[in-house]
PyMOL Python script that loads the backbone (N, CA, C, O; Angstrom):
from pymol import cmd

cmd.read_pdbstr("""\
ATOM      1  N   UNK A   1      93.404 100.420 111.736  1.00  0.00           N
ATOM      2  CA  UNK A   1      92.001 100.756 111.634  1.00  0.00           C
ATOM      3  C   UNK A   1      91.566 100.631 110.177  1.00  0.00           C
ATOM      4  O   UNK A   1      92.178 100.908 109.146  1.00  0.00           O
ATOM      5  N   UNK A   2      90.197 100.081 110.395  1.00  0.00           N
ATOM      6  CA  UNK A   2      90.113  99.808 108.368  1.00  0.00           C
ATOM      7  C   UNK A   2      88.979 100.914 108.145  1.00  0.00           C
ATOM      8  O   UNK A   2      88.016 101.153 108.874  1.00  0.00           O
ATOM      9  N   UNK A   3      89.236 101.338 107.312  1.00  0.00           N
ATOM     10  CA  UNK A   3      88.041 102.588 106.866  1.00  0.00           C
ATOM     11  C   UNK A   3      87.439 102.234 105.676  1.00  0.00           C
ATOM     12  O   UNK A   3      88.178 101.802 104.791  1.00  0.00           O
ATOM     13  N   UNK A   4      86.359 102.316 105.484  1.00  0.00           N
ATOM     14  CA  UNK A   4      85.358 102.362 104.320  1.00  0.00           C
ATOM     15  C   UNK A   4      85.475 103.650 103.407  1.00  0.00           C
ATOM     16  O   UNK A   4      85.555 104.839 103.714  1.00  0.00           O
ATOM     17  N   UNK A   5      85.457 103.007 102.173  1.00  0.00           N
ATOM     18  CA  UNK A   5      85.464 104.830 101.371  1.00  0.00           C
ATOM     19  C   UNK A   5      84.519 104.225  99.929  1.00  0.00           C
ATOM     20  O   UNK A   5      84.866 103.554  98.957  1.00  0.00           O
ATOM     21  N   UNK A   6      83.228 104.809 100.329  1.00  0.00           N
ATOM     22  CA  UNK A   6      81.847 104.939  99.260  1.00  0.00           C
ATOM     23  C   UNK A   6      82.198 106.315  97.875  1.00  0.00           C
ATOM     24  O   UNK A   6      83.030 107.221  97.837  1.00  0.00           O
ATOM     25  N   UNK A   7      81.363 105.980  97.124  1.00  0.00           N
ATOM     26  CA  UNK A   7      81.262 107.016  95.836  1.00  0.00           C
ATOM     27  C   UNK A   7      82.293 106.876  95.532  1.00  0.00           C
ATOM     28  O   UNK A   7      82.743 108.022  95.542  1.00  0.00           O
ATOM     29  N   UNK A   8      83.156 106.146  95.206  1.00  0.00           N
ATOM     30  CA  UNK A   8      84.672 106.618  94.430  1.00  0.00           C
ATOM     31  C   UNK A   8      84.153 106.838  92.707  1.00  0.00           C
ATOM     32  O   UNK A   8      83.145 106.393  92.158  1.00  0.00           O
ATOM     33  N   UNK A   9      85.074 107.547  92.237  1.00  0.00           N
ATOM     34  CA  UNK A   9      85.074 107.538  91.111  1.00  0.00           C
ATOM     35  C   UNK A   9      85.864 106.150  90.191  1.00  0.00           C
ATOM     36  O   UNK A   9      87.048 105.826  90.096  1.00  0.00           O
ATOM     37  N   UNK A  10      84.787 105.647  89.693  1.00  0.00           N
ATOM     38  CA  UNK A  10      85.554 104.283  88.744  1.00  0.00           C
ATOM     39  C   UNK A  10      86.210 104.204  88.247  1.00  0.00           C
ATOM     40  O   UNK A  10      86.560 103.078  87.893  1.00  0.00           O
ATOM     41  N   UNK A  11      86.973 105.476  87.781  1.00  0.00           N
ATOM     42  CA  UNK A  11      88.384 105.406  87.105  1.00  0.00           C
ATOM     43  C   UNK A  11      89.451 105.301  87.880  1.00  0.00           C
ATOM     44  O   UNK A  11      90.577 104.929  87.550  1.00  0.00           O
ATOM     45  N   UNK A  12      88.771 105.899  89.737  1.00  0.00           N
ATOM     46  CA  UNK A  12      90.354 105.868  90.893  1.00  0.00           C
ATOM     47  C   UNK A  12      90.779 104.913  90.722  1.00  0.00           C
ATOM     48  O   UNK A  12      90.004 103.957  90.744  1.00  0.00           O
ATOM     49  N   UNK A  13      92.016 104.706  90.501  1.00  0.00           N
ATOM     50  CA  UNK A  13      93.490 104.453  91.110  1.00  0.00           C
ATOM     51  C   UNK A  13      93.351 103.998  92.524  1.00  0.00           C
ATOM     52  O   UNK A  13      92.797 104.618  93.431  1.00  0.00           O
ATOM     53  N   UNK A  14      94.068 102.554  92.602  1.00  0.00           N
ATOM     54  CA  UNK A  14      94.523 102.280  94.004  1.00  0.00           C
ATOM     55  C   UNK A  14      95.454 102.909  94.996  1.00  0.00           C
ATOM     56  O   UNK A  14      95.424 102.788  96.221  1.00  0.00           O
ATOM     57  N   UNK A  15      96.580 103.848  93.998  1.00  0.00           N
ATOM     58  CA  UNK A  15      97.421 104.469  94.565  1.00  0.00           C
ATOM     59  C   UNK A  15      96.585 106.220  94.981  1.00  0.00           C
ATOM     60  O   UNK A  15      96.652 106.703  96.111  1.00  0.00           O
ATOM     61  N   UNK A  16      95.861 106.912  93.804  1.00  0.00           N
ATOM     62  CA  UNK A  16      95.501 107.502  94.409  1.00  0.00           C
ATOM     63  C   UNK A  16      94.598 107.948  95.574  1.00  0.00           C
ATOM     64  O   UNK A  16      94.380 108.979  96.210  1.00  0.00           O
ATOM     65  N   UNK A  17      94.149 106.569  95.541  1.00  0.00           N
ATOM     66  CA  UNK A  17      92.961 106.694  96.927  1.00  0.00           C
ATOM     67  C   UNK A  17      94.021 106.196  98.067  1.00  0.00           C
ATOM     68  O   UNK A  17      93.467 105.967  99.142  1.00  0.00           O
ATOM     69  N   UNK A  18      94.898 106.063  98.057  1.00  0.00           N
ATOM     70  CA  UNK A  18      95.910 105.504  99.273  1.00  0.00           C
ATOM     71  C   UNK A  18      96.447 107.100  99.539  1.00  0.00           C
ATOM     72  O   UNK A  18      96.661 107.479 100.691  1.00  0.00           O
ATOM     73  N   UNK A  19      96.608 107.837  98.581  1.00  0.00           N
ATOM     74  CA  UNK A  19      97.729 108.906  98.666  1.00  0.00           C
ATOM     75  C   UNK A  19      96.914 109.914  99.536  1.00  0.00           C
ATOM     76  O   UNK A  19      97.462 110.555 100.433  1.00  0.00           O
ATOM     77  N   UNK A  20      95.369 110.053  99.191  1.00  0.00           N
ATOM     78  CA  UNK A  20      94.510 110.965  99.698  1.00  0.00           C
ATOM     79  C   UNK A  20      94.985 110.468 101.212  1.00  0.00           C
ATOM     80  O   UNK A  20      95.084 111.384 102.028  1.00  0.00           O
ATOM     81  N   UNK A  21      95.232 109.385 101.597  1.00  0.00           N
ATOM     82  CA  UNK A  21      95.067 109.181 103.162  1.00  0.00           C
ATOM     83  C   UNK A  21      96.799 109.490 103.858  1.00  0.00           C
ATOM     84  O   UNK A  21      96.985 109.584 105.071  1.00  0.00           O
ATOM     85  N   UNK A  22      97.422 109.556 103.286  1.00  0.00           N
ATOM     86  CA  UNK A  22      98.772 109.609 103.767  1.00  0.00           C
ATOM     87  C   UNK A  22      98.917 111.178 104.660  1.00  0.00           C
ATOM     88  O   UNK A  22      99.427 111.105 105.777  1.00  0.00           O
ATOM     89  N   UNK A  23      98.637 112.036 104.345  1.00  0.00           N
ATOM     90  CA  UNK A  23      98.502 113.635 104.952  1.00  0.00           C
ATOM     91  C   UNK A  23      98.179 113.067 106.476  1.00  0.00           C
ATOM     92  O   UNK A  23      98.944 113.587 107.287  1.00  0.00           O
ATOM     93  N   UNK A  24      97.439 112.328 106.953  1.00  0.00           N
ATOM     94  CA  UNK A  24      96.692 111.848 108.201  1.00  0.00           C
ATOM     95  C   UNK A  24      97.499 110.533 108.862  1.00  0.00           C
ATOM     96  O   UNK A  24      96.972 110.050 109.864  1.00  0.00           O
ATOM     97  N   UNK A  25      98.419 110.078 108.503  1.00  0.00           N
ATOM     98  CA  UNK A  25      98.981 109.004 109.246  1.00  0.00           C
ATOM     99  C   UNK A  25      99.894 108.187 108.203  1.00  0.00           C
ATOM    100  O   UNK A  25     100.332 108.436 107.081  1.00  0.00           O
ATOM    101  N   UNK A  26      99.964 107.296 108.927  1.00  0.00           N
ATOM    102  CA  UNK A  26     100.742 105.712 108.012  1.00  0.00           C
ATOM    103  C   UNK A  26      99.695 104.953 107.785  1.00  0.00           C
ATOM    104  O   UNK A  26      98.789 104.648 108.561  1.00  0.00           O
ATOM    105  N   UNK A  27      99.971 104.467 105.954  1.00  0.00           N
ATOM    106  CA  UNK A  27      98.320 103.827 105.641  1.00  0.00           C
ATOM    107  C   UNK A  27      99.285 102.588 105.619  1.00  0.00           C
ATOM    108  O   UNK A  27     100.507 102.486 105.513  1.00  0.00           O
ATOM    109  N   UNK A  28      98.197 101.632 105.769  1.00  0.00           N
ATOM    110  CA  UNK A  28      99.234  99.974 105.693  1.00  0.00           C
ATOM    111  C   UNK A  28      98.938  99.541 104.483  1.00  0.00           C
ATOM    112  O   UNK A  28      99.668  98.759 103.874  1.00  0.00           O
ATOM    113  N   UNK A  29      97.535 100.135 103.896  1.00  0.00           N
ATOM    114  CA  UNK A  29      97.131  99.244 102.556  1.00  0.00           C
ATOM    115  C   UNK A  29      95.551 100.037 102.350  1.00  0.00           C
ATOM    116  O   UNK A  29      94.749 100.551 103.129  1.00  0.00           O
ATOM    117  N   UNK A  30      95.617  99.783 100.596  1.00  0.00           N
ATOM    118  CA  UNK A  30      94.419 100.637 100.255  1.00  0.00           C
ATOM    119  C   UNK A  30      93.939  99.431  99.359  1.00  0.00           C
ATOM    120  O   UNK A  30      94.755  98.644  98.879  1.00  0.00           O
ATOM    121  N   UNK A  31      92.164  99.281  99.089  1.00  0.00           N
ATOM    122  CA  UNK A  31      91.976  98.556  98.149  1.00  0.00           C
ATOM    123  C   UNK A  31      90.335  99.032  97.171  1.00  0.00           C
ATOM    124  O   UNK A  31      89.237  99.454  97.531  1.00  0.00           O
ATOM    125  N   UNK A  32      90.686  98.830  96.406  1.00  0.00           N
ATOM    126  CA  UNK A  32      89.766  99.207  95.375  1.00  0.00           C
ATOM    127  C   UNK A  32      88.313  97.852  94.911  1.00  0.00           C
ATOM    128  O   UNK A  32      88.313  96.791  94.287  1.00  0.00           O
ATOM    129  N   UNK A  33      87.605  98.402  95.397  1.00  0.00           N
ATOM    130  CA  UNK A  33      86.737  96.886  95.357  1.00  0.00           C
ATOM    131  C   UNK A  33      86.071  96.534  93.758  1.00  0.00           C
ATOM    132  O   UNK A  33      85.244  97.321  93.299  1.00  0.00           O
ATOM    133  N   UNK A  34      86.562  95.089  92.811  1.00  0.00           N
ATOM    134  CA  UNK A  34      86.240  95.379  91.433  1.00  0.00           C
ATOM    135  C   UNK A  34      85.105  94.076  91.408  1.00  0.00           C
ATOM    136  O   UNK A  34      84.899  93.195  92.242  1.00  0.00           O
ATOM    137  N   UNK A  35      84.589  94.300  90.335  1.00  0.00           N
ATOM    138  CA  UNK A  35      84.004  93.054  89.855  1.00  0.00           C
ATOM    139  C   UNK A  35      84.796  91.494  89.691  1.00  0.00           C
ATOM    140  O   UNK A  35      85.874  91.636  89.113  1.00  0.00           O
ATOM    141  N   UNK A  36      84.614  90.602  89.925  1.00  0.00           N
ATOM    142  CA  UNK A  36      84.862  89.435  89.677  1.00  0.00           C
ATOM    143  C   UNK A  36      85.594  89.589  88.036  1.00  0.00           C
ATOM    144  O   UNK A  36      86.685  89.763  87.493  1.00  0.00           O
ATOM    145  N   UNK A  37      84.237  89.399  87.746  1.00  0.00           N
ATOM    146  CA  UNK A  37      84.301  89.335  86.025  1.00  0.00           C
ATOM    147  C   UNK A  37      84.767  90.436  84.784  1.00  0.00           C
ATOM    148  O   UNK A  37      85.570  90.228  83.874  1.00  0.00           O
ATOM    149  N   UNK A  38      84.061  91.545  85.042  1.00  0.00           N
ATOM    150  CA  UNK A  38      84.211  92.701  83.928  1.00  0.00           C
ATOM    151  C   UNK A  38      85.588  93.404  84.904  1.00  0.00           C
ATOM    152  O   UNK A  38      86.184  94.243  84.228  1.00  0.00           O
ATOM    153  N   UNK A  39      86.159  93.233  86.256  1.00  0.00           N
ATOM    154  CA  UNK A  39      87.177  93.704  86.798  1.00  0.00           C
ATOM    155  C   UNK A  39      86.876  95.158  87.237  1.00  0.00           C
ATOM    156  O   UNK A  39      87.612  95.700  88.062  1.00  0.00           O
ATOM    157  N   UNK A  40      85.711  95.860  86.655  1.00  0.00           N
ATOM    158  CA  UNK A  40      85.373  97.198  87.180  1.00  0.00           C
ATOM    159  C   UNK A  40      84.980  97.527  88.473  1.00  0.00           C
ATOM    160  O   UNK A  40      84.242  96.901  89.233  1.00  0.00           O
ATOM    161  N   UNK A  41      85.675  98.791  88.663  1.00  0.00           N
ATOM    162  CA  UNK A  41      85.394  99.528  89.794  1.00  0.00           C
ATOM    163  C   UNK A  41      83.972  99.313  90.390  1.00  0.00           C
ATOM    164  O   UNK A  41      83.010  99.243  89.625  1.00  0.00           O
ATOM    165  N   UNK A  42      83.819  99.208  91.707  1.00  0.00           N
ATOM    166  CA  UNK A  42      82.250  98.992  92.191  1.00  0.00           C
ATOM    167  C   UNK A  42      82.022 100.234  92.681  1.00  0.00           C
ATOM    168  O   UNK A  42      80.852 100.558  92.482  1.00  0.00           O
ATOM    169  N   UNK A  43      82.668 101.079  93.251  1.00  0.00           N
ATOM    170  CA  UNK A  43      82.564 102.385  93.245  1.00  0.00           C
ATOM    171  C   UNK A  43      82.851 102.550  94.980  1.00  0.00           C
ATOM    172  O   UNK A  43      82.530 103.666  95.391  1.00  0.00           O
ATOM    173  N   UNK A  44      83.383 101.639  96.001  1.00  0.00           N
ATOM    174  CA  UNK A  44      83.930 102.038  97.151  1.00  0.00           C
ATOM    175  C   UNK A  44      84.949 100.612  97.342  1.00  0.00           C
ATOM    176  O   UNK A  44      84.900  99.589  96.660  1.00  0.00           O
ATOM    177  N   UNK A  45      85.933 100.934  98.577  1.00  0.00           N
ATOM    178  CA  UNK A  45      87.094 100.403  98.859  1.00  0.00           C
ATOM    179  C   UNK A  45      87.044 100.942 100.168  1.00  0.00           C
ATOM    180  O   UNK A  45      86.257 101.765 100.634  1.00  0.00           O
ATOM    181  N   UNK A  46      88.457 100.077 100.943  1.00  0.00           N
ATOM    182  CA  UNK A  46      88.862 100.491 102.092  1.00  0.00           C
ATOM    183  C   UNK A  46      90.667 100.651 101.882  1.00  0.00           C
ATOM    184  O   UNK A  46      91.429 100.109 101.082  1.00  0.00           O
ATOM    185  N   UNK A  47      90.819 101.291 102.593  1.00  0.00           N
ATOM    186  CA  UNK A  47      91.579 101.618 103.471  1.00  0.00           C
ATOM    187  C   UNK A  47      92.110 101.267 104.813  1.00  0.00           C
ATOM    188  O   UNK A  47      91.223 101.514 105.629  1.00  0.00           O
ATOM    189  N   UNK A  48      93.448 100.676 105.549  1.00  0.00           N
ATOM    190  CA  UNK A  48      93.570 100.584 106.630  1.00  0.00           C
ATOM    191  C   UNK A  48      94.921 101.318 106.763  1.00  0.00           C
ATOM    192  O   UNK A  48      95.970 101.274 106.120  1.00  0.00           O
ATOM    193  N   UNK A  49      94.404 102.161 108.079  1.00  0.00           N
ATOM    194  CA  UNK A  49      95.791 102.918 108.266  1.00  0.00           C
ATOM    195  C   UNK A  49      96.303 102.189 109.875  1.00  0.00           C
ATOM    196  O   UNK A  49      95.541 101.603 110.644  1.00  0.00           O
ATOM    197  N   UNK A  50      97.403 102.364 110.032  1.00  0.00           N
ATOM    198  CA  UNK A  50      98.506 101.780 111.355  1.00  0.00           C
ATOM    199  C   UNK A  50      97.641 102.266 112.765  1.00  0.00           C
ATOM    200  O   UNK A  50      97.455 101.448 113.665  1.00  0.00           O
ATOM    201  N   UNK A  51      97.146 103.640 112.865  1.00  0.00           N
ATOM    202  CA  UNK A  51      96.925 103.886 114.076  1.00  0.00           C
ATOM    203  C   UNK A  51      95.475 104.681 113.781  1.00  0.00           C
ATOM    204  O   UNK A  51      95.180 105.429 112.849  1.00  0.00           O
ATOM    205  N   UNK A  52      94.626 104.198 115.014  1.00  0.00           N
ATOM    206  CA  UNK A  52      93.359 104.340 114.708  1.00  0.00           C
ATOM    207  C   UNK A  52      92.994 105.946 114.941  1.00  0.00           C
ATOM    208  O   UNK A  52      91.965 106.336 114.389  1.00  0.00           O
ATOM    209  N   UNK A  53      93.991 107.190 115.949  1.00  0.00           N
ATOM    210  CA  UNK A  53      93.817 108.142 115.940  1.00  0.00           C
ATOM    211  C   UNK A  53      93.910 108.633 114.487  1.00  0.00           C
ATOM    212  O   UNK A  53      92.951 109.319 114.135  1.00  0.00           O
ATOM    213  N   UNK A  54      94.844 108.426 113.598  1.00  0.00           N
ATOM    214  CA  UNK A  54      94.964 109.068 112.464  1.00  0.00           C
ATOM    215  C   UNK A  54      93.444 108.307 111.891  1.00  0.00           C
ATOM    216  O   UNK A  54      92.509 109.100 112.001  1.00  0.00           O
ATOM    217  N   UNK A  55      93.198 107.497 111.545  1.00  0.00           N
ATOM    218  CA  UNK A  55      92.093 107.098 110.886  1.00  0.00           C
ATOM    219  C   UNK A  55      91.235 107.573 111.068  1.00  0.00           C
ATOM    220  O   UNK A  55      90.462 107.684 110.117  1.00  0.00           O
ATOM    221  N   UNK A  56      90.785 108.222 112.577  1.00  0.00           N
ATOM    222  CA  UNK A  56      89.417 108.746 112.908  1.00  0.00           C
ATOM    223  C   UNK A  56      89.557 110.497 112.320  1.00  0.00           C
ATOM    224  O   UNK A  56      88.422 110.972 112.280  1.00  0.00           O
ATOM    225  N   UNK A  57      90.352 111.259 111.988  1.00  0.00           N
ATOM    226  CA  UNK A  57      90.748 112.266 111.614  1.00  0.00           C
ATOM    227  C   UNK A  57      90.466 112.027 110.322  1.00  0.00           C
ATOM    228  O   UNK A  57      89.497 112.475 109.709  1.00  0.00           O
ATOM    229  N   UNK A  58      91.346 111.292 109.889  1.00  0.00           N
ATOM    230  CA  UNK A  58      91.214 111.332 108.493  1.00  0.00           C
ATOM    231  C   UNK A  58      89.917 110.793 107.871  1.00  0.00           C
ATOM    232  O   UNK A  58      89.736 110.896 106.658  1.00  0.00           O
ATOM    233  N   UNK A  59      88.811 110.092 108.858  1.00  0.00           N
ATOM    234  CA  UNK A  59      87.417 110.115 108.071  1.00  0.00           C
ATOM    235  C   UNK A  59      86.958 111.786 108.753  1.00  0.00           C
ATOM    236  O   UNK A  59      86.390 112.322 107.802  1.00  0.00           O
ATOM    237  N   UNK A  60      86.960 112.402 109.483  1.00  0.00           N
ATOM    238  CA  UNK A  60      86.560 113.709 110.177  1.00  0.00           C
ATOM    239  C   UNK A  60      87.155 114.372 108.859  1.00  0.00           C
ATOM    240  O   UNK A  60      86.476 115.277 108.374  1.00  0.00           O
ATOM    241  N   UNK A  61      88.064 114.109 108.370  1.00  0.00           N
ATOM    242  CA  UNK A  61      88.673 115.625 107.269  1.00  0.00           C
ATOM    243  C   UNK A  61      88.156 115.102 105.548  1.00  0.00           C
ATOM    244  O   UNK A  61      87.919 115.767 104.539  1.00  0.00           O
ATOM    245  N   UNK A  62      88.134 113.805 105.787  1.00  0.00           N
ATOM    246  CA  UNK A  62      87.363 113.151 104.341  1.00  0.00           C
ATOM    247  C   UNK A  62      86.587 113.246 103.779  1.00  0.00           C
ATOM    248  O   UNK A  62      86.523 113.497 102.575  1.00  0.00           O
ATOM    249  N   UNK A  63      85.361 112.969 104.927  1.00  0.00           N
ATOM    250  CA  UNK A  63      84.427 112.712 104.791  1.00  0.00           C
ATOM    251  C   UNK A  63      83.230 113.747 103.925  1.00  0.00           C
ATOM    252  O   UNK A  63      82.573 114.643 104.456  1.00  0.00           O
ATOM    253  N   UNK A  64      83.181 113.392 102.670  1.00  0.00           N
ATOM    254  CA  UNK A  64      82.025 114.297 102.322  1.00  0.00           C
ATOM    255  C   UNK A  64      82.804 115.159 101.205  1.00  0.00           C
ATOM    256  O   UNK A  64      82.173 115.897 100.450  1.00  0.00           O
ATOM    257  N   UNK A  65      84.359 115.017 101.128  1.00  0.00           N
ATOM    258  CA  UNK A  65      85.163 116.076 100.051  1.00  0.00           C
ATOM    259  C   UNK A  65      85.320 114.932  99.066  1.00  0.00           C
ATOM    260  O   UNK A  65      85.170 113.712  99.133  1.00  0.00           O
ATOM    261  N   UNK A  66      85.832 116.159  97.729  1.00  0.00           N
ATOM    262  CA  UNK A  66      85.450 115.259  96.310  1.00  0.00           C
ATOM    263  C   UNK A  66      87.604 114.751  96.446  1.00  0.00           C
ATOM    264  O   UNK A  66      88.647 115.067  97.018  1.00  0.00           O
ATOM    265  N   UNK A  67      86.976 113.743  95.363  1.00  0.00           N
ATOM    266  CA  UNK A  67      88.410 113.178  95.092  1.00  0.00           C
ATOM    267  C   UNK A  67      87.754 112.225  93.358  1.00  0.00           C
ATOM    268  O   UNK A  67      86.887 111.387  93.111  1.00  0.00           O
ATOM    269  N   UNK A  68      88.712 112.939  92.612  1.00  0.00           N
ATOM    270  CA  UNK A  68      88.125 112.999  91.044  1.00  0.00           C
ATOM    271  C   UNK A  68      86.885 113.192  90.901  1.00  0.00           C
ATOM    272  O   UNK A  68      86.295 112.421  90.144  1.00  0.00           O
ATOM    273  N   UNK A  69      86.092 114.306  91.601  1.00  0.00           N
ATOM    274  CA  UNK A  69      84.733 114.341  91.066  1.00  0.00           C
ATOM    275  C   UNK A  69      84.032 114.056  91.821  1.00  0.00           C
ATOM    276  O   UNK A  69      82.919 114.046  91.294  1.00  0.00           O
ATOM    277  N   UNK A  70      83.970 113.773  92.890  1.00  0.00           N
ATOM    278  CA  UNK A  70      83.255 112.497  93.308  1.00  0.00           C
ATOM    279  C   UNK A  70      83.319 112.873  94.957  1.00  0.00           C
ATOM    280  O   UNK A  70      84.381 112.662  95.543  1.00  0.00           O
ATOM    281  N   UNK A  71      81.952 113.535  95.834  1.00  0.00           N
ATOM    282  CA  UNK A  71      82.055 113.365  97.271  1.00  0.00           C
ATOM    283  C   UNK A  71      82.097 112.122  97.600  1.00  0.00           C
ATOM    284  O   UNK A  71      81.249 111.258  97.374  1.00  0.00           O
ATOM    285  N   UNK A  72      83.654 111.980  98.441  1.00  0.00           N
ATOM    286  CA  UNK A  72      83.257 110.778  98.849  1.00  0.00           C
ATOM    287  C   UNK A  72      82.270 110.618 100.406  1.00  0.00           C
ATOM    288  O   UNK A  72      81.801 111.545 101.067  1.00  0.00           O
ATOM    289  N   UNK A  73      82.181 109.280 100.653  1.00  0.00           N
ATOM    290  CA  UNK A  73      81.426 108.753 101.906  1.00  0.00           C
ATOM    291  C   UNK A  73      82.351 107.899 102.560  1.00  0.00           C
ATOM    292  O   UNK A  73      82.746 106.842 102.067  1.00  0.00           O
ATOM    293  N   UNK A  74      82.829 108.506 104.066  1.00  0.00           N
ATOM    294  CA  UNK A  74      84.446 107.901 104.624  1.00  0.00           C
ATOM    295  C   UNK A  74      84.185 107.459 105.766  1.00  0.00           C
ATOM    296  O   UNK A  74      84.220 108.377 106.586  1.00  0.00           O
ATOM    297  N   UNK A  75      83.886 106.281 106.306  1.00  0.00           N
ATOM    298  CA  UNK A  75      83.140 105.810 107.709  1.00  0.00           C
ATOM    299  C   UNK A  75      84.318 104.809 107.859  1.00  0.00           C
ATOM    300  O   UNK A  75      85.204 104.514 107.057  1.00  0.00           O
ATOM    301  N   UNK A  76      83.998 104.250 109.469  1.00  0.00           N
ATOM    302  CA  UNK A  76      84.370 103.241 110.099  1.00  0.00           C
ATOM    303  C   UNK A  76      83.914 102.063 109.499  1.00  0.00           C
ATOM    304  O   UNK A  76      82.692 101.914 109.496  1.00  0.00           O
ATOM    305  N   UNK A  77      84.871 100.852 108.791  1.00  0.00           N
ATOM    306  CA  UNK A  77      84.181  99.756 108.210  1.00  0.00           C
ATOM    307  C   UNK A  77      83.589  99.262 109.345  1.00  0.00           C
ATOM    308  O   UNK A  77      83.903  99.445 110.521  1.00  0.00           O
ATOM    309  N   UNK A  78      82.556  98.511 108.790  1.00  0.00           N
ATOM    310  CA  UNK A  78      81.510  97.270 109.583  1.00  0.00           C
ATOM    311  C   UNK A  78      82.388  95.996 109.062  1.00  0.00           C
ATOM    312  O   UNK A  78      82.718  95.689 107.917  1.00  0.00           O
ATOM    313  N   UNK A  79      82.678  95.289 110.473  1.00  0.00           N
ATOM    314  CA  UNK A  79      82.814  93.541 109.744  1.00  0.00           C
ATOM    315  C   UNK A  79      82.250  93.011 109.245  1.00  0.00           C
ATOM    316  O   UNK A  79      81.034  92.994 109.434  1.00  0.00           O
ATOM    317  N   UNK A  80      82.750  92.427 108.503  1.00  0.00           N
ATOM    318  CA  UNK A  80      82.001  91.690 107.369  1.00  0.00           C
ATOM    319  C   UNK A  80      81.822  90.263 108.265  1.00  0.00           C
ATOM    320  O   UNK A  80      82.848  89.691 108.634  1.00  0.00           O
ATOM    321  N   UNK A  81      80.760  89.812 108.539  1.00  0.00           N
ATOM    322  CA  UNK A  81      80.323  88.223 109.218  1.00  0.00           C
ATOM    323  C   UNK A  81      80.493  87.281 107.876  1.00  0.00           C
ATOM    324  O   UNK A  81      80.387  87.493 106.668  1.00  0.00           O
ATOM    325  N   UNK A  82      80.781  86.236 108.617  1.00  0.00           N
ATOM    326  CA  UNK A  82      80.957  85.121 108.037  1.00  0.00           C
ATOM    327  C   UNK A  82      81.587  84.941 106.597  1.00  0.00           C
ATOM    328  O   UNK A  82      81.165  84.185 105.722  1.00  0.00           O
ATOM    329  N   UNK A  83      83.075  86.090 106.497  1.00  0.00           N
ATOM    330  CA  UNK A  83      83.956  86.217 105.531  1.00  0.00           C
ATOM    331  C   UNK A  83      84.865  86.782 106.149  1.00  0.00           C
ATOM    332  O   UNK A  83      84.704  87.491 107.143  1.00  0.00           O
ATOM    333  N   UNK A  84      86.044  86.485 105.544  1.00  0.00           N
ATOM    334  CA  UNK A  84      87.488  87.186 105.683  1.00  0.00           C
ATOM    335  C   UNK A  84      87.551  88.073 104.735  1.00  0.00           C
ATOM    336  O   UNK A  84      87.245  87.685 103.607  1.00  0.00           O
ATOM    337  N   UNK A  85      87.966  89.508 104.923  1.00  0.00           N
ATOM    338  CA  UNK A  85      88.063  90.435 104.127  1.00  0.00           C
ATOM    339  C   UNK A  85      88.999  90.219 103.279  1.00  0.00           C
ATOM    340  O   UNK A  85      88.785  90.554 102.114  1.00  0.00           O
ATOM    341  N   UNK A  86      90.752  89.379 103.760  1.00  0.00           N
ATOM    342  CA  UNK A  86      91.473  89.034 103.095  1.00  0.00           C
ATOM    343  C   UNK A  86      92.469  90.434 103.097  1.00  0.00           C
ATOM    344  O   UNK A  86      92.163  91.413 103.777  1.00  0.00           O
ATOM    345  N   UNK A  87      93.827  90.391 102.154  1.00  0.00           N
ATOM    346  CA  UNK A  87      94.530  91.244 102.454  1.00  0.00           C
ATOM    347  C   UNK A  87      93.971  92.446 101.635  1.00  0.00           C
ATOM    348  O   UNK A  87      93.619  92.469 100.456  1.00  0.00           O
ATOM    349  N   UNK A  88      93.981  93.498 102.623  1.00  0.00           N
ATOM    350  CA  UNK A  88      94.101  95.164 102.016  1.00  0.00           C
ATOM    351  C   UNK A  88      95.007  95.401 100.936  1.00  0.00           C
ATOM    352  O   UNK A  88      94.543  95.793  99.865  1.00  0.00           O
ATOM    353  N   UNK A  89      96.552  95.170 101.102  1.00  0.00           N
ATOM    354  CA  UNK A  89      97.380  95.471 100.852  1.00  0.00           C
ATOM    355  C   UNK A  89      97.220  95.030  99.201  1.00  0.00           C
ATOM    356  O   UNK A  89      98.185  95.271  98.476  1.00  0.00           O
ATOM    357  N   UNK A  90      95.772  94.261  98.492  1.00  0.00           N
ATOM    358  CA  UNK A  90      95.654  93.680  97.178  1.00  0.00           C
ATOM    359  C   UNK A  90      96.030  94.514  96.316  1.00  0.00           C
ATOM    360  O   UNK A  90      96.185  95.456  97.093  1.00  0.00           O
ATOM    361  N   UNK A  91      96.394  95.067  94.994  1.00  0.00           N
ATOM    362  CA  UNK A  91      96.210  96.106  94.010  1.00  0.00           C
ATOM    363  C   UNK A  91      95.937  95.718  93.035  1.00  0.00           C
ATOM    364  O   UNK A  91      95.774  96.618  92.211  1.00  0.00           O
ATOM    365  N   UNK A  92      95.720  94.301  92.503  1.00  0.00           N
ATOM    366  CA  UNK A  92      95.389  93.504  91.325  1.00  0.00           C
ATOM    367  C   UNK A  92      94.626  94.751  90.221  1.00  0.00           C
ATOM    368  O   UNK A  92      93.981  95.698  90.673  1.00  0.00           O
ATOM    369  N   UNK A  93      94.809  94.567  89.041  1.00  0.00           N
ATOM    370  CA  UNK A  93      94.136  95.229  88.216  1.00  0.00           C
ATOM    371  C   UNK A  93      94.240  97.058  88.271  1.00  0.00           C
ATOM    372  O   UNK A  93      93.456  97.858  87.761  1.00  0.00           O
ATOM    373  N   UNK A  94      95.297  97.297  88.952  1.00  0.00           N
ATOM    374  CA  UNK A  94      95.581  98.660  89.232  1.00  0.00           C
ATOM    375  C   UNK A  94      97.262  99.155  88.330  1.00  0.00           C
ATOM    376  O   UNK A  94      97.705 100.298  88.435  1.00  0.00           O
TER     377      UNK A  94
END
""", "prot")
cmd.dss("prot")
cmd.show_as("cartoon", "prot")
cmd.util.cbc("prot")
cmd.orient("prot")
């Protein structure tokens, strides 16, 4: 299941936004979404965890609590049309 996670704080860590999700299941891959160019944080990422019961919990227990500062916003991703999201599992620049 791939989860969306809004408001991050721009300094998170790929590992720590993976770690927040581990309490709730097996995550397969966390990713931090950056700029092309300047490489900075855009300020949300996803997440995909193995089994979609844990995922739906873990946006139910997420959703709306801070993580560095920062409430996050923890939904069900929307597909992205006419793109491949490509692998989760990225950490480039982390």
């Amino acid at each position: 299941m791939r989860i969306y996670i809004g408001n991050l704080n721009y300094r998170l860590r790929t590992e720590e936004l993976k770690n927040s999700f581990l309490p709730f299941g097996e995550v397969i891959g966390a990713k931090i979404v950056r700029d092309q160019e300047t490489k900075r944080s855009k300020g949300f990422g996803f997440v995909e965890m193995a089994n979609e019961d844990d995922g739906l919990r873990a946006i139910e227990a997420l959703n709306g609590q801070d993580l560095s500062g920062r409430k996050m916003i923890v939904t069900v991703a929307k597909p992205r049309e006419n793109q491949e999201f490509g692998n989760v599992n990225e950490t480039a620049g982390d």
